[in-house]
MDAnalysis code that builds the backbone (N, CA, C; Angstrom):
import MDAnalysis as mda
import numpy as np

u = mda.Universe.empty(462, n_residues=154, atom_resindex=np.repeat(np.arange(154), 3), trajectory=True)
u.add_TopologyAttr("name", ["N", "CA", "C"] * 154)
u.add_TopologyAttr("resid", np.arange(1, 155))
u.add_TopologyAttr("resname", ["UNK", "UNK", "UNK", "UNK", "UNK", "UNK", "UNK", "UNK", "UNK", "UNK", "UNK", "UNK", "UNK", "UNK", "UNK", "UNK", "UNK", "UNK", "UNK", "UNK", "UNK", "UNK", "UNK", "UNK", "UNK", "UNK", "UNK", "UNK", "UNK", "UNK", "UNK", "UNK", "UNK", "UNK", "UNK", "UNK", "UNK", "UNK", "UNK", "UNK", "UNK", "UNK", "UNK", "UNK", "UNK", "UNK", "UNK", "UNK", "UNK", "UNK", "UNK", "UNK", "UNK", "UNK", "UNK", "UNK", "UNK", "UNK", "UNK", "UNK", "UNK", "UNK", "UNK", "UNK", "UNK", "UNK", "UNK", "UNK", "UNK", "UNK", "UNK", "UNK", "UNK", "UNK", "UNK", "UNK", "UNK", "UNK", "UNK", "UNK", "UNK", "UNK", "UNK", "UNK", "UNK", "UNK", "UNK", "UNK", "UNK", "UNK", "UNK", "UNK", "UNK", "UNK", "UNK", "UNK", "UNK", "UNK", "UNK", "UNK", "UNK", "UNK", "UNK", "UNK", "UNK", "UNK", "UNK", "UNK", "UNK", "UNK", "UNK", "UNK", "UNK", "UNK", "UNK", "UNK", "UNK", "UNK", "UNK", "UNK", "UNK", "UNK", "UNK", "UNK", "UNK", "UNK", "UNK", "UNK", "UNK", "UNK", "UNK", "UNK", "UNK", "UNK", "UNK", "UNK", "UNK", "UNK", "UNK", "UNK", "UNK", "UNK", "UNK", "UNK", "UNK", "UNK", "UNK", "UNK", "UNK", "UNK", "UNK", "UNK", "UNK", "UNK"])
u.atoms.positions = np.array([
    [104.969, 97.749, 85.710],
    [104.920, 96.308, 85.763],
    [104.307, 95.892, 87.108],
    [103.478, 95.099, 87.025],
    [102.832, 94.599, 88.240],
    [103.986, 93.789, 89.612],
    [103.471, 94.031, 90.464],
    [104.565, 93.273, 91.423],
    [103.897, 91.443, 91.593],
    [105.021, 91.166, 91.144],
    [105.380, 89.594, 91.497],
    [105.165, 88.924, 93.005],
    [104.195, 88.470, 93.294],
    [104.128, 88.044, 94.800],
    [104.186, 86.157, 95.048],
    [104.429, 86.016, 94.109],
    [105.268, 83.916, 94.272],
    [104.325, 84.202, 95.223],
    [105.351, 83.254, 96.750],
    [104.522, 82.514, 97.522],
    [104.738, 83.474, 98.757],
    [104.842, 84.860, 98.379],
    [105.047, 85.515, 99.454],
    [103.417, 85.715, 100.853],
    [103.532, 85.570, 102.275],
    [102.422, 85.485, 103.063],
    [103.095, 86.688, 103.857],
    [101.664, 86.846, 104.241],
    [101.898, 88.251, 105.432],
    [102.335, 87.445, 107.110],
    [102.493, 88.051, 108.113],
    [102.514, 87.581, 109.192],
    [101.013, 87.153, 110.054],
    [100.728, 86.288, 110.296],
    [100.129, 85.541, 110.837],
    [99.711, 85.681, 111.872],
    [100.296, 86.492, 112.986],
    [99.971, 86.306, 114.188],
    [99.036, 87.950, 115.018],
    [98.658, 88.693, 113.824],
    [97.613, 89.701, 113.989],
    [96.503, 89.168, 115.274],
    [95.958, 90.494, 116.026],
    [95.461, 90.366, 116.809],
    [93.737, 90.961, 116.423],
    [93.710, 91.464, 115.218],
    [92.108, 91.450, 114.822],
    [92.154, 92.791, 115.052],
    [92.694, 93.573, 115.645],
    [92.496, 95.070, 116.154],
    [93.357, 96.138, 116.333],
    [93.010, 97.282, 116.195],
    [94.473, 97.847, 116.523],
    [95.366, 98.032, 117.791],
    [96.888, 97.826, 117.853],
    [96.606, 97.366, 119.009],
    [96.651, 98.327, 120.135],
    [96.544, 99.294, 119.953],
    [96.144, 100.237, 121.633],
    [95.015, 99.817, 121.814],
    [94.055, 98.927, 121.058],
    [92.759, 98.686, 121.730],
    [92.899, 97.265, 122.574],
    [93.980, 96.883, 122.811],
    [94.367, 95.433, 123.607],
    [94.555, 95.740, 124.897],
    [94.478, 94.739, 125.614],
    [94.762, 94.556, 127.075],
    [96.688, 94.060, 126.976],
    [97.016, 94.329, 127.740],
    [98.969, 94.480, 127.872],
    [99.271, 92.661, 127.410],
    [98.730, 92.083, 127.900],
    [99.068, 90.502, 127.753],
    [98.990, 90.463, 126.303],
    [97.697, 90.733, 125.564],
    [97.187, 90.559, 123.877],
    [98.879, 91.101, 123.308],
    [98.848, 92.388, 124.033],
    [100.118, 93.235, 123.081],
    [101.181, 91.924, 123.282],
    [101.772, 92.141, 124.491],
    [102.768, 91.398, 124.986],
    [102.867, 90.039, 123.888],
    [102.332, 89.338, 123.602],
    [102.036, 88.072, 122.819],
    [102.299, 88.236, 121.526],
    [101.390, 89.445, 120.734],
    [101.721, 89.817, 119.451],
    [103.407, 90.481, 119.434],
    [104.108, 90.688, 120.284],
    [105.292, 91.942, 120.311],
    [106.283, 90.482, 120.571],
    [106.154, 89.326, 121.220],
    [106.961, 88.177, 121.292],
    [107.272, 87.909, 120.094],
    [105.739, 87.083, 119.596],
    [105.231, 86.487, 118.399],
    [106.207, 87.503, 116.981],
    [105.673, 88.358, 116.858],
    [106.724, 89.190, 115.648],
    [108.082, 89.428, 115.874],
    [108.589, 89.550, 117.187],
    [109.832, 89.453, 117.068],
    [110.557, 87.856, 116.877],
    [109.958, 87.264, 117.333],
    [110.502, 86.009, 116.840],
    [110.256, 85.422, 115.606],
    [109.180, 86.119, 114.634],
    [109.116, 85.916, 113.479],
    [109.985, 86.758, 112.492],
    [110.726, 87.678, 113.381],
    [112.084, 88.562, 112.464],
    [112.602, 88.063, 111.381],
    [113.315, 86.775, 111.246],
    [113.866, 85.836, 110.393],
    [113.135, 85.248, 109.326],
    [112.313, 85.102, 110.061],
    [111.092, 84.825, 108.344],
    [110.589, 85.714, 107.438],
    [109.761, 86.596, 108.249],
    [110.010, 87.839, 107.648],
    [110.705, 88.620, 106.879],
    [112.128, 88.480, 107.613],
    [113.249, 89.446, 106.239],
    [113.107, 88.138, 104.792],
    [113.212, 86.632, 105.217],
    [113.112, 85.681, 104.056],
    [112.360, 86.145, 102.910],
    [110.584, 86.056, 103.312],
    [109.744, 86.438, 102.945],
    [109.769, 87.967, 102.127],
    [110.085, 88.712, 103.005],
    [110.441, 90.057, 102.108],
    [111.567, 90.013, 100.976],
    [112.477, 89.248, 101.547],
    [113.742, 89.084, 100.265],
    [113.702, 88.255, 99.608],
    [112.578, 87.813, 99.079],
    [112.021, 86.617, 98.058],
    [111.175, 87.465, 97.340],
    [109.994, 88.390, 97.859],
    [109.806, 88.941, 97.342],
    [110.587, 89.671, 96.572],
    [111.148, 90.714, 97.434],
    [112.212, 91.632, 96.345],
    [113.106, 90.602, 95.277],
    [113.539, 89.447, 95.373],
    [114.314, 88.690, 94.370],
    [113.161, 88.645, 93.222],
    [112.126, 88.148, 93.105],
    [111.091, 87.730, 92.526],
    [110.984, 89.161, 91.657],
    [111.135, 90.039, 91.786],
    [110.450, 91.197, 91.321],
    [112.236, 92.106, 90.900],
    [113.187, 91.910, 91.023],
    [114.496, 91.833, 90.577],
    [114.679, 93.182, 91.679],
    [114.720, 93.168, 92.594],
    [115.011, 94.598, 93.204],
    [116.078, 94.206, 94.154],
    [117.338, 94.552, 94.501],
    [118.347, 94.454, 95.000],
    [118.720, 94.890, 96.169],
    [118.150, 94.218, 97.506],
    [117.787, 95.400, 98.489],
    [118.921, 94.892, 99.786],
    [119.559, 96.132, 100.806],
    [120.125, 95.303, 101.642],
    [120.446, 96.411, 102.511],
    [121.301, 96.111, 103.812],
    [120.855, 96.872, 105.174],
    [122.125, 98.674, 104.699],
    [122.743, 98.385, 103.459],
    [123.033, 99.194, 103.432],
    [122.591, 100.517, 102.576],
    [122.919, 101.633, 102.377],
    [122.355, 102.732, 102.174],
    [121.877, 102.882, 100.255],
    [122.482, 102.007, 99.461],
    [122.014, 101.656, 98.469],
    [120.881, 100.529, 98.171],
    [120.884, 99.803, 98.814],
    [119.840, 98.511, 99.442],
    [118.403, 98.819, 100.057],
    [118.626, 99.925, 101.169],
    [117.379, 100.910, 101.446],
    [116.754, 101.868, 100.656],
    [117.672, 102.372, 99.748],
    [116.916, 102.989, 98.647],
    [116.179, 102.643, 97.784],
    [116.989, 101.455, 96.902],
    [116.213, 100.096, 96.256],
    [114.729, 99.663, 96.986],
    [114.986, 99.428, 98.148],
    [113.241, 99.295, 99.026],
    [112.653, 100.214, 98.683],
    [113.236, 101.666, 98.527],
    [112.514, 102.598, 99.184],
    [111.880, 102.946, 97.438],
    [112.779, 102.693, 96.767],
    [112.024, 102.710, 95.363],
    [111.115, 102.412, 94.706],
    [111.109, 101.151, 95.159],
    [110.517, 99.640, 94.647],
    [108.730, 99.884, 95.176],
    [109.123, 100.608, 96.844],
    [107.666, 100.269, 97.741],
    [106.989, 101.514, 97.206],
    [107.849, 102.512, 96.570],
    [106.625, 104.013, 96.303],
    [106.254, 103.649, 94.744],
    [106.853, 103.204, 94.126],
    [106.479, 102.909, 92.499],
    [105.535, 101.775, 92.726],
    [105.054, 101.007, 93.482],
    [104.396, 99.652, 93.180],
    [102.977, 99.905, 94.653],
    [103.671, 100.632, 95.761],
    [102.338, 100.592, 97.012],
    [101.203, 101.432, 96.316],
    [99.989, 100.535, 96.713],
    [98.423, 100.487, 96.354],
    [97.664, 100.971, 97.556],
    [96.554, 102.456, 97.010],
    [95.626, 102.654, 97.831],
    [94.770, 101.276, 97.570],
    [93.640, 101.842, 98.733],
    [92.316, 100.387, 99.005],
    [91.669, 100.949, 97.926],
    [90.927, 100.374, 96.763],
    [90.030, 100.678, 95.921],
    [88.943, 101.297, 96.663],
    [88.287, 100.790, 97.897],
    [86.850, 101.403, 98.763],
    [87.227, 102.616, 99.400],
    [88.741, 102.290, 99.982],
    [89.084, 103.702, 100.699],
    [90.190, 104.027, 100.699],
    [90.221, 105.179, 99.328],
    [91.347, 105.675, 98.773],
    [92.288, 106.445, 99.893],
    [91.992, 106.645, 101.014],
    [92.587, 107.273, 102.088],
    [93.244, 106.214, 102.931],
    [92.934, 104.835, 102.762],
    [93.889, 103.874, 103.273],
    [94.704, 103.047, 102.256],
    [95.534, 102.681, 102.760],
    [96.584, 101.480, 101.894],
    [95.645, 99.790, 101.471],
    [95.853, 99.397, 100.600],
    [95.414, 98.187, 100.279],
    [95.559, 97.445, 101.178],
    [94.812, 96.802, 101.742],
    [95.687, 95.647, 103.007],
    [96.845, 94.867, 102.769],
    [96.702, 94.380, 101.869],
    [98.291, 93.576, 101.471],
    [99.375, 94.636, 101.389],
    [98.999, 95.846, 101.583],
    [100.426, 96.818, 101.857],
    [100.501, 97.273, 103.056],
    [99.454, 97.051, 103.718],
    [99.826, 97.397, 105.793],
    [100.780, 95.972, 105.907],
    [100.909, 95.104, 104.915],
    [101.096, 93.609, 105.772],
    [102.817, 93.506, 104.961],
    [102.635, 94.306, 104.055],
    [104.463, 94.508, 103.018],
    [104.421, 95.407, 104.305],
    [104.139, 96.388, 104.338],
    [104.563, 97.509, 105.168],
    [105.269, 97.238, 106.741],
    [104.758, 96.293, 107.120],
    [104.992, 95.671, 108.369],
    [106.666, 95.250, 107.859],
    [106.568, 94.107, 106.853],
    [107.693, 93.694, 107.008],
    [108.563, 94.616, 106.453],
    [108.469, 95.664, 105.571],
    [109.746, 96.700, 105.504],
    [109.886, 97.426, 106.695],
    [108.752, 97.633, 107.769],
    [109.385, 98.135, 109.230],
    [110.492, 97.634, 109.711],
    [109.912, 95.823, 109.583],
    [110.671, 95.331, 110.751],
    [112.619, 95.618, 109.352],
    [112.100, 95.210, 108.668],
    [113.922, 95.329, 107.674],
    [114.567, 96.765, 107.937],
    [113.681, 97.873, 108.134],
    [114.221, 99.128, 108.644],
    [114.740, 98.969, 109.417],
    [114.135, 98.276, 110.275],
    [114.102, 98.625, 111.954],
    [115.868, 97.754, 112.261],
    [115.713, 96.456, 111.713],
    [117.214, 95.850, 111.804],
    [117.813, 96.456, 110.967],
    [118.246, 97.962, 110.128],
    [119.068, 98.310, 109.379],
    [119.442, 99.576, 110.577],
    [118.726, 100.160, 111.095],
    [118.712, 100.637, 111.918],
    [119.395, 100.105, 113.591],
    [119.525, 99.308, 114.030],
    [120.086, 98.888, 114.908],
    [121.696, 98.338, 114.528],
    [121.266, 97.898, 113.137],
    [122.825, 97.020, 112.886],
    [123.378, 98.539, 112.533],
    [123.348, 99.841, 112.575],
    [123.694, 100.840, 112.239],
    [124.120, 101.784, 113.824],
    [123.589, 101.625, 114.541],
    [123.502, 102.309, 115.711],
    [123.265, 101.038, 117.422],
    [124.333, 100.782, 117.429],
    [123.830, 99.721, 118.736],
    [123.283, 100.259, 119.679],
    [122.545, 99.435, 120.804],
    [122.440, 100.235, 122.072],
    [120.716, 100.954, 121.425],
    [120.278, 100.732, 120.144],
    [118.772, 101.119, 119.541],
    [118.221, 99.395, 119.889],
    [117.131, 99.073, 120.442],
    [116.461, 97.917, 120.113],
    [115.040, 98.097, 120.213],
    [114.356, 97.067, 119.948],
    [112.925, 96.822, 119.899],
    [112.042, 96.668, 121.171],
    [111.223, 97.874, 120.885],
    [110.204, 97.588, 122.347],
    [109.143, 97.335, 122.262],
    [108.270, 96.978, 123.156],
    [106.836, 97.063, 123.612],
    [106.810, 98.373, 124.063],
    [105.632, 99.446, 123.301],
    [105.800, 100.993, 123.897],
    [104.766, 100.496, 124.451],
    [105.199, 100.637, 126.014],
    [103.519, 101.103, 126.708],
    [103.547, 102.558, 128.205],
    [104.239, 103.414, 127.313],
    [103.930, 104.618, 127.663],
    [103.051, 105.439, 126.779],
    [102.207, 105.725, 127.846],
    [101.214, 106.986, 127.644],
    [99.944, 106.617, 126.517],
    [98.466, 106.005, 126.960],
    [97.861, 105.239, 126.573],
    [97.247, 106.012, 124.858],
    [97.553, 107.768, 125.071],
    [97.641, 108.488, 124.076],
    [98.247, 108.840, 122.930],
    [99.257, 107.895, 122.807],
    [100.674, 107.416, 122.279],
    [100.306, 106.843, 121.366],
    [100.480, 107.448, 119.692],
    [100.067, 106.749, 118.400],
    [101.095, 105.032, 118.592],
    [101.965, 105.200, 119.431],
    [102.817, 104.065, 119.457],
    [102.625, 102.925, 120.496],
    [101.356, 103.155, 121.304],
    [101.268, 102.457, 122.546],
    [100.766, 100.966, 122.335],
    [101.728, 100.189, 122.673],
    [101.294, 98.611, 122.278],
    [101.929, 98.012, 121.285],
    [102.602, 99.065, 120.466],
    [102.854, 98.796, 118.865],
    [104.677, 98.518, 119.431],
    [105.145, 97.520, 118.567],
    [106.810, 97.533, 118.507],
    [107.363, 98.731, 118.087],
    [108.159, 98.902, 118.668],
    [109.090, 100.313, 118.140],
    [110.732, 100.523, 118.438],
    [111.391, 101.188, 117.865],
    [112.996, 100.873, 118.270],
    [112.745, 102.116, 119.344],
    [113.818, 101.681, 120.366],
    [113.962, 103.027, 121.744],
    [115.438, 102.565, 121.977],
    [115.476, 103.325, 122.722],
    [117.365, 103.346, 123.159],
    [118.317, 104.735, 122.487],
    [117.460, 105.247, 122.062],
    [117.816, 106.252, 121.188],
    [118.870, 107.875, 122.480],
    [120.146, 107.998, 122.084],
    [120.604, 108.677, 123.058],
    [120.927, 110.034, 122.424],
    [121.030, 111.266, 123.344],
    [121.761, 112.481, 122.952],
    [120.326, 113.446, 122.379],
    [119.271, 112.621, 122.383],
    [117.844, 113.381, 122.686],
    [117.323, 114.117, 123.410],
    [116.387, 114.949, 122.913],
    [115.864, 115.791, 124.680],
    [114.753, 115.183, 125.228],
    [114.001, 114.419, 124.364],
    [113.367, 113.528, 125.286],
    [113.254, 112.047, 125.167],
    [113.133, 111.653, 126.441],
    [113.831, 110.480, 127.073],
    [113.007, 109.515, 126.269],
    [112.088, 109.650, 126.393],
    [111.241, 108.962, 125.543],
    [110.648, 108.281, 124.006],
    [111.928, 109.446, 123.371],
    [111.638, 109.147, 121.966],
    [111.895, 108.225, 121.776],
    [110.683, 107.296, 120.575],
    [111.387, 106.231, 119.997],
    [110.636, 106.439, 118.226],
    [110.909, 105.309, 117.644],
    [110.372, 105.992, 116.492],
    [109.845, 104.289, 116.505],
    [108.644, 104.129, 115.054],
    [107.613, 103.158, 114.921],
    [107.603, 103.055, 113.661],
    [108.754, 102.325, 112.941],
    [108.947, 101.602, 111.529],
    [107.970, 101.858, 110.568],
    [106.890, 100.678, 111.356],
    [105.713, 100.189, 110.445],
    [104.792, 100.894, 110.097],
    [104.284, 102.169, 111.056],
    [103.630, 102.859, 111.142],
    [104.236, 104.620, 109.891],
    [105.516, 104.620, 110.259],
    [105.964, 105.260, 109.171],
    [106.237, 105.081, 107.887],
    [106.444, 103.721, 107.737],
    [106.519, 102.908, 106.375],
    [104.559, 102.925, 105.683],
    [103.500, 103.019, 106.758],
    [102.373, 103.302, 106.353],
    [102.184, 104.557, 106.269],
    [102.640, 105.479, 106.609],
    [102.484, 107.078, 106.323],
    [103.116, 107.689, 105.056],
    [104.760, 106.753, 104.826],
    [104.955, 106.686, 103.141],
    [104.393, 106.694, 102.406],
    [103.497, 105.155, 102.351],
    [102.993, 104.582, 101.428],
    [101.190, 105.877, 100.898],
    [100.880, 106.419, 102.201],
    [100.485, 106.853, 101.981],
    [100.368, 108.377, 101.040],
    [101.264, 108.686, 101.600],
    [102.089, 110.052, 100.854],
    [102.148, 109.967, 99.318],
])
């Protein structure tokens, strides 16, 4: 069955590029901008999922339901079967960010960063949860959106 998209919109406040190719301010702006669009976002995503009857929520039956819903229905690009459709980097985003708060409301003391360590860093510029303890390195954090696009790809 095709997915139901009502009046669902992607986030808005894209910077045209990817963003390790930004100067720290560009990031800084986009990493405000989406976190303060958190709340709309989960709306937006959970309108979708209502619209399309999928029952989704921060707990471990609720994430599965996502996790169901996004591999039975996510679309390669017709031109380039090796990338995701664009309208699924832009779902994909917002099931990061719904991870990402299932993930914190699960583990406190995890929150959302601006990574700007190590300019070699698939994560540099990009939001990511850090705070992560009992690791061997200090540094780990993990990058929602970017794994929610490596799913979809899979």
């Amino acid at each position: 069955m095709p997915v139901e998209w009502g009046d669902w919109e992607s986030f808005a406040g894209g910077v045209g590029r990817p963003l390790h190719e930004v100067d720290r301010a560009t990031a800084r702006r986009y990493f405000d901008d989406l976190m303060a669009s958190r709340p709309e976002r989960r709306r937006q995503l959970e309108r979708l999922f209502a619209l399309n009857d999928v029952a989704v929520g921060m707990g471990d039956e609720g994430v599965q339901a996502l996790n169901d819903w996004y591999r039975a229905n996510v679309e390669a690009s017709p031109r380039e079967p090796d990338r995701l459709a664009a309208r699924w980097y832009a779902v994909g985003l917002d099931i990061g960010l719904y991870l990402g708060e299932a993930i914190i409301a699960r583990a406190p003391g995890i929150d959302w960063q601006l990574w700007t360590h190590g300019r070699r860093d698939a994560s540099y510029h990009r939001p990511v949860l850090a705070g992560f303890t009992g690791v061997p390195n200090p540094k780990y954090h993990v990058d929602p959106d970017q794994l929610v696009a490596v799913h979809g790809l899979a």
